[in-house]
C-alpha positions in Angstrom: 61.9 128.6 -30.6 64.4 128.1 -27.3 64.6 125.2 -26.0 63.4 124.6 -22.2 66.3 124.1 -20.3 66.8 120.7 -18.3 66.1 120.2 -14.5 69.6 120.1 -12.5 69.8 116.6 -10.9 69.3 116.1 -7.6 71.9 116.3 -5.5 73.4 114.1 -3.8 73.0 112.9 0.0 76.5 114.2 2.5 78.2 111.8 3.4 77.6 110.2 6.8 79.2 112.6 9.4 82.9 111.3 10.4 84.1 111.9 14.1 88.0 112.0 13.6 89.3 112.1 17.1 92.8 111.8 15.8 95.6 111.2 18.0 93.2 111.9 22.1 91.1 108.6 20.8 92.0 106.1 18.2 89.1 105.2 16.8 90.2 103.9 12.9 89.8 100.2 14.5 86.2 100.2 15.7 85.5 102.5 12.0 86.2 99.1 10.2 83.3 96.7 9.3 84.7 93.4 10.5 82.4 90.6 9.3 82.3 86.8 10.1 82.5 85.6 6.4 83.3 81.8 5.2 85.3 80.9 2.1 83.2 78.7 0.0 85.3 78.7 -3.2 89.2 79.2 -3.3 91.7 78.6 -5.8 95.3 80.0 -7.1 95.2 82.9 -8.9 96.6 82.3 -12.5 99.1 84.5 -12.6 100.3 84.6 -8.9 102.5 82.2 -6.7 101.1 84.2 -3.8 97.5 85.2 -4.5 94.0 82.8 -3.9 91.1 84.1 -5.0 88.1 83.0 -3.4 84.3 83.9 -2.8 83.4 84.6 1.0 80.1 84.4 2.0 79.9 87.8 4.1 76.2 87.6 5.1 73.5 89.5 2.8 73.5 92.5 4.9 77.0 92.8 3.6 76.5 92.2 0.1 76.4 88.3 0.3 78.9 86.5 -1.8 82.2 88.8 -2.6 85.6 87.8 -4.2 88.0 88.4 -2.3 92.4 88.4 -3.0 94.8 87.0 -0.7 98.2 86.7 -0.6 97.8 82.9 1.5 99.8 80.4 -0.9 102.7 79.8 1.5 100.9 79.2 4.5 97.6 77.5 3.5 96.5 74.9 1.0 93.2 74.9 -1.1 91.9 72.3 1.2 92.8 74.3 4.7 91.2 76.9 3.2 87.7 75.6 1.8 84.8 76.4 4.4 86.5 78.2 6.7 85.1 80.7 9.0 87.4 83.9 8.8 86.9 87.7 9.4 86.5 90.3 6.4 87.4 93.2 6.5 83.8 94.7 4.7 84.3 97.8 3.9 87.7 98.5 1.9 87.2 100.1 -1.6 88.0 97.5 -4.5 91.2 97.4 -5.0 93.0 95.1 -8.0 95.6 92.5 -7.0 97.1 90.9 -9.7 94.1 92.1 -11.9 91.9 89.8 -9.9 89.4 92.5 -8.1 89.3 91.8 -4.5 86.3 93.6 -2.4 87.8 93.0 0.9 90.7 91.6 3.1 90.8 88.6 5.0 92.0 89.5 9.0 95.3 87.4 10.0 97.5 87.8 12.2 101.4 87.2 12.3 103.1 85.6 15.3 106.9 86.6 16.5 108.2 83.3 14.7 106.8 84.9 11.7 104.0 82.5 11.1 100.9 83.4 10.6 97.4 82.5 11.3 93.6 83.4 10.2 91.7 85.6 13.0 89.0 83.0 14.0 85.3 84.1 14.7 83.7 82.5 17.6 82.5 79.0 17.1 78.3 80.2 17.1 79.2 82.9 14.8 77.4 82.6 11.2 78.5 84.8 8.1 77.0 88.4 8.3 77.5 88.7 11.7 79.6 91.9 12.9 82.6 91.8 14.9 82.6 95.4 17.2 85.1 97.1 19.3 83.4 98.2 22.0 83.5 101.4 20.3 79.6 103.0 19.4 80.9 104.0 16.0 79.0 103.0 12.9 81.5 101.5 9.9 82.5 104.3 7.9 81.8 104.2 3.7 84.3 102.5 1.6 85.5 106.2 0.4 85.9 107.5 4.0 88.1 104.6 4.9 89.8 105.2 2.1 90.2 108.7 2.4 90.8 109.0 6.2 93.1 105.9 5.8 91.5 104.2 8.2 93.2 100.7 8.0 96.4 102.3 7.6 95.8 104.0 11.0 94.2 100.6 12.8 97.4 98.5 12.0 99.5 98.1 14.9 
């Protein structure tokens, strides 16, 4: 006797719809989920003199607690760095830095003397809450800002 043949599996749902304006609008910026997060754990990575790991609260619309790699050691301390509000950049595909799996990047900026400081959410600001552009774009996926190299294009 045959055998009945399996169902196909569903497929899956498209991908949101991307609106690439290229080079008339630049759009990459306002494509990035930037989330108020705050550090709530941080310590050197083992195996790095540059890296801190540390768990951001990003808010549970935003997946709540993530672990998160940066490359921080010689311009903060453990101590500047506990509890601090900060900016995340959300939705980055997992990427592994010194074999430590970081699910986002935290938003600095670097001043002319070369130092550098954290991006500061406003004040009222609680983790979770989304930092927009002005642009009425919707964050794009992990894998379209990955694809469309999105942060590459937003950096300055």
């Amino acid at each position: 006797a045959a055998k009945p043949k399996k169902a196909a599996p569903p497929k899956k749902a498209a991908a949101a719809d991307f609106a690439d304006y290229g080079d008339e609008v630049d759009t990459a910026a306002s494509r990035l989920a930037l989330v108020v997060g705050k550090i709530v754990d941080v310590w050197p990575h083992p195996d790095s003199e540059k890296l801190y790991c540390e768990k951001i609260d990003c808010g549970e619309a935003f997946g709540g607690i993530r672990e998160v790699a940066s490359g921080l050691q010689k311009h903060y301390t453990v101590e500047q760095m506990t509890d601090r509000p900060v900016l995340v950049i959300a939705n980055l595909k997992a990427k592994k830095l010194g074999g430590f799996p970081s699910h986002g990047m935290v938003l600095c900026a670097t001043a002319a003397d070369g130092s550098l400081s954290f991006v500061t959410p406003p004040p009222a600001s609680k983790p979770g809450d989304r930092v927009e552009l002005g642009l009425p774009n919707p964050p794009a996926s992990e894998a379209q800002v990955d694809k469309k190299k999105l942060f590459v294009k937003a950096q300055p």
